[in-house]
N, C-alpha and C positions, 0 to 999 in steps of 0.2 A: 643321650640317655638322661633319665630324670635326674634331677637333683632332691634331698631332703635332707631337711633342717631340725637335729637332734635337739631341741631342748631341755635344759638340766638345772635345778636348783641345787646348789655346791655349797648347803652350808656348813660352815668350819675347815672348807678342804686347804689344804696345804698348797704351792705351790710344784714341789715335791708328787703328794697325790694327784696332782693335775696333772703332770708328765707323764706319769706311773699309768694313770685312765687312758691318756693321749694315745701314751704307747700300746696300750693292749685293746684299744680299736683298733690303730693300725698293722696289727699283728691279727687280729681276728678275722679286719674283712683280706688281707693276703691268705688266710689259712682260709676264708668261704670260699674264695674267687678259686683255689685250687681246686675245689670240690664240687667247682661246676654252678656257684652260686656267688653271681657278677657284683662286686660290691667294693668300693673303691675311697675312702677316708680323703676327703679333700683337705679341712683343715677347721681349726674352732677358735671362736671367738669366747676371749673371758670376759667379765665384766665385772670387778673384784668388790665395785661398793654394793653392788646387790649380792652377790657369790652364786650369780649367773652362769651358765655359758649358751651357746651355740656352736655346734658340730655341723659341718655339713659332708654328707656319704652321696654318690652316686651311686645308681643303682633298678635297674630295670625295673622294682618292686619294696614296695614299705615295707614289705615281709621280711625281708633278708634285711636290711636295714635295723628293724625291729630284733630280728634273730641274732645277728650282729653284736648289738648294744649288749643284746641279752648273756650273750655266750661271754663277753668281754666282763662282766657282770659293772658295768657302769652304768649308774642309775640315772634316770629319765623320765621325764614329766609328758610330751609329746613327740611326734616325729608327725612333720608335715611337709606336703613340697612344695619346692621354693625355687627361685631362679635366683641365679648367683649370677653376677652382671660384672664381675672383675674385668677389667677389659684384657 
């Protein structure tokens, strides 16, 4: 299944609000994937001197991904796909 790489500009977030966003993608795409729309929260990279991050979601479709992000209401600058090479 594809991978996609959520990018977000995070500035002023807390440490705190980054868990709190974390968590409610990971809760989001479990409530899509119940409802018949495949979508699976891999994990996100921060990057604290820019107030960066990267998310990565698998997911048959950018749509749901997109839908995802949206319904979590954690905001986002792109979603593009990527391959994730972690061995």
């Amino acid at each position: 299944m594809p991978v996609y790489m959520v990018e977000r500009d995070l500035k002023g977030i807390t440490m705190e609000q980054l868990g709190a966003a974390q968590k409610a993608c990971i809760d989001t795409s479990a409530e899509l994937t119940k409802r018949g729309k495949q979508v699976r929260y891999i994990r996100t990279t921060f990057i604290p001197g820019e107030e960066r991050s990267m998310c990565l979601f698998e997911s048959s479709d950018p749509d749901i991904v997109r839908e995802c992000n949206e319904e979590a209401q954690v905001p986002f600058v792109r979603i593009v796909e990527a391959l994730d090479l972690t061995p």
